[in-house]
N, C-alpha and C positions, 0 to 999 in steps of 0.2 A: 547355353543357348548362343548361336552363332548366329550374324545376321551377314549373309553373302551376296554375290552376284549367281546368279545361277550360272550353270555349265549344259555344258550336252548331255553328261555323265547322269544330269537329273531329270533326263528326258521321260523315264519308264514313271519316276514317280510323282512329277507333275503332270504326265497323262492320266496316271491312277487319279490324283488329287480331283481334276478337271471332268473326268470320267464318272468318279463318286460323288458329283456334284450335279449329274445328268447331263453336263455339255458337248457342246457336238465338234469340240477340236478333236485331229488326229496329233499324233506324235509329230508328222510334219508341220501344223500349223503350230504347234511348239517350235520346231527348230525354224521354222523362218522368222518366230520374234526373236529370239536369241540370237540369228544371224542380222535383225536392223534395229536392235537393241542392244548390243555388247557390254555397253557398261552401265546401264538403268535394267537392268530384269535382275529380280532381286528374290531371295529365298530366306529362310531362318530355319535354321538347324537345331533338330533338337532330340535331343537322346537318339543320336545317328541318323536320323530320319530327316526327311526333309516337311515341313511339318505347316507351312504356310508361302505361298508367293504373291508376288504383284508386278507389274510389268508398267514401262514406262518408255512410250512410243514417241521418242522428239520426230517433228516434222518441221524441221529449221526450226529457227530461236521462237519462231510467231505461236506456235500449238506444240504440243506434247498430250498424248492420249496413254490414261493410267486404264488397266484393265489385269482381269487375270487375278483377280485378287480373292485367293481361295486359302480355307485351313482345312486341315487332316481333321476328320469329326471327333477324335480324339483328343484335338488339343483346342477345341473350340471356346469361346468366351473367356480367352488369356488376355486379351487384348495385343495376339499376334500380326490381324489381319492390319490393325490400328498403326502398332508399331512400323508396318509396313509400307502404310501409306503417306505416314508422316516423312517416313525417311526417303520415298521418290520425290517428295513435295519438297524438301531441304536440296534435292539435286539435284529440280524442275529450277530454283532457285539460285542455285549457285551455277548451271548453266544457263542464267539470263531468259531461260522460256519465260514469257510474257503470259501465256494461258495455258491451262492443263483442261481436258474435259473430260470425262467419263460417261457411262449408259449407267444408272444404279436402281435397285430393284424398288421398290416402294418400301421395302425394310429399312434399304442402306440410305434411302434418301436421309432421313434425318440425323444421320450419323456424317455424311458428305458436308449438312447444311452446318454443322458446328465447327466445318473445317473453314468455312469460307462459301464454299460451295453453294450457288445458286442454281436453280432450272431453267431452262431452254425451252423445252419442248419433251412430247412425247416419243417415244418409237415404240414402235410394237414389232414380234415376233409372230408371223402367219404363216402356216403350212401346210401343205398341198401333197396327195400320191397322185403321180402323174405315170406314163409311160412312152417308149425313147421311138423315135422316129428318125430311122438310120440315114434318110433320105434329104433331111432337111440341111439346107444354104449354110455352113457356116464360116463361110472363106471371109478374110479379113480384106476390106478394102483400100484400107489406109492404116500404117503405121501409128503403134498404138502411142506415140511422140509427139503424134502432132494434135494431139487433143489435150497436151499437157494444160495450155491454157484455159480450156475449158472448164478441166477438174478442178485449175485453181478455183476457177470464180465459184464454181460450184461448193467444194469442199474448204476453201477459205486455206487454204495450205499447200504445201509443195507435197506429193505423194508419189511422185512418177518410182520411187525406190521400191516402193510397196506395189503399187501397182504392178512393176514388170514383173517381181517375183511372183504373184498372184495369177500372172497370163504366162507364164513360162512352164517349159515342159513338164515339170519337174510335180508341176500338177496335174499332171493329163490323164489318169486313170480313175473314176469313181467306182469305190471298191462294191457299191450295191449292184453295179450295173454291168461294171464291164466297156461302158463307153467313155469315148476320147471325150475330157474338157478341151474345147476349143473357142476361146477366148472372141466376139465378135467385137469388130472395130469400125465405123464405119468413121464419113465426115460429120454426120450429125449427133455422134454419141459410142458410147462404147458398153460390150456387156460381158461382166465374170462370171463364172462359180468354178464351182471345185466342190472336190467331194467330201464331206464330214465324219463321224466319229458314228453317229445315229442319220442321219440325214444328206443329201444333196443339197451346197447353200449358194442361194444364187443371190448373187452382189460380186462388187458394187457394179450400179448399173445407174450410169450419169449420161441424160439426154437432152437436147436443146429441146425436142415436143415432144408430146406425150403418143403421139405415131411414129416418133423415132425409138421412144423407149418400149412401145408394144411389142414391135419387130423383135429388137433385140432379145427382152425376155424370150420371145413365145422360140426364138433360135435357144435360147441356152436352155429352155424346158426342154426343147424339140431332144436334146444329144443324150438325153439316159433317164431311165425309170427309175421307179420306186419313191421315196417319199423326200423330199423339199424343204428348206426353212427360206425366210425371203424376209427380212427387214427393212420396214417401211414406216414414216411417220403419218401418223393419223392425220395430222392436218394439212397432209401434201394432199386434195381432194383426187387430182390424178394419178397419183401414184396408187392411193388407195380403191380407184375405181379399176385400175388394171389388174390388181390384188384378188379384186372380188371376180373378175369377170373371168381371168385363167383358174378358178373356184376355188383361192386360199382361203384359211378360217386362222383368224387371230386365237395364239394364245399364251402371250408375254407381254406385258405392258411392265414398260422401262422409260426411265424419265433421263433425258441426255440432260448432264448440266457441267456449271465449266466455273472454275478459278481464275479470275484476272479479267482482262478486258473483253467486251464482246468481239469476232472479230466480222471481218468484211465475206460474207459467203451468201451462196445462195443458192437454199434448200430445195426451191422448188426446181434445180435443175437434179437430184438426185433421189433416184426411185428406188434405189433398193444401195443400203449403207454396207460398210466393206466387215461390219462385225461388229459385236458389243465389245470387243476388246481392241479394235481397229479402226473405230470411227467412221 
């Protein structure tokens, strides 16, 4: 048993992994954690295979976000996912991160809580079949830079790294649809998706009102069909009324909880979260 960093080379079969787990990454939201994680994405080898992973997303020394933490159904209850976790948490550590947080299912929650690990809050998973409206506004009005500040106060961390790869080209096609992701920026907020493995996922989407963050969505619903995931916490009451009223239906209840200090953010500017493995 080997316990590595991951590489590229392991792309095919941590998308199998991720894929046989029901999850809705592609191969590319694989390779853009391994491109702002280089040396925290982490794998264990085992009889050639690559057989469990976990990822460990620093956001400066303040937050690190662990995600990804999956085994080959084969080599399940070894206590590989364990080993896994412990070992981001010894390098959360010795790079001075202050707080680490995770999304964990109601399974894992008590597995999280004997690490340290406390609850936050809920998020839930809602999704919607919708269809593409080739017509609709989605020109950028402002550089998606100058709302850095925003995201801080909202998200409690520096993510503009993440963010631009998330609005950059490189995501522009959703493979159900056929239509362009085009990243909406305005001054009063910003809105993503991109396209998933099973679904269209739209996030993150951080706005000062809750008629800046309507706009937004109803523009990234508007750019391609077929079906939707949308990550929202139950007790943002606005986020959750805009959830219901473009006619999503919850059906993932995940509990966000975090190692170390609480930090300084704030939730209710953030209406749809950038991924249970992304924070």
């Amino acid at each position: 048993m080997t316990l590595r960093l991951l590489t590229s080379s392991d792309l095919s079969q941590a998308l199998e992994l991720s894929s046989s787990a029901g999850w809705n990454q592609t191969a590319a939201d694989w390779q853009r954690l391994l491109d702002l994680a280089p040396q925290t994405r982490f794998g264990i080898e085992l009889d050639a295979c690559l057989a469990a992973t976990a990822t460990l997303l620093p956001y400066g020394r303040g937050l690190a976000w662990l995600g990804m933490v999956l085994t080959r159904r084969d080599y399940q209850h070894r206590g590989l996912a364990s080993q896994l976790v412990t070992h981001a948490l010894e390098v959360a550590g010795a790079l001075g991160i202050e707080t680490v947080k995770l999304d964990a299912t109601d399974q894992g929650q008590p597995i999280y809580e004997k690490l340290g690990f406390v609850a936050e809050r809920r998020i839930e998973r809602w999704t919607w079949n919708g269809s593409c409206h080739a017509n609709a506004d989605t020109a950028l009005s402002v550089p998606l830079e100058s709302l850095a500040g925003l995201d801080y106060a909202a998200f409690g961390a520096d993510r503009m790294r993440l963010l631009r790869l998330l609005a950059a080209p490189g995501r522009s096609t959703a493979a159900a649809s056929g239509c362009a992701s085009t990243p909406l920026v305005t001054e009063n907020g910003f809105g993503l998706w991109g396209p998933g493995r099973v679904a269209n996922y739209l996030g993150p989407c951080v706005a000062r009102t809750k008629d800046a963050a309507r706009g937004l969505i109803a523009g990234c619903l508007a750019q391609a069909e077929g079906s939707w995931m949308w990550d929202v916490f139950p007790d943002h009451a606005s986020g959750l009324e805009l959830a219901r009223q473009f006619g999503f239906q919850p059906i993932r209840r995940l509990v966000r909880m975090r190692l170390g200090p609480a930090i300084a953010e704030h939730p209710e500017l953030v209406y749809a979260a950038a991924g249970f493995e992304l924070g």
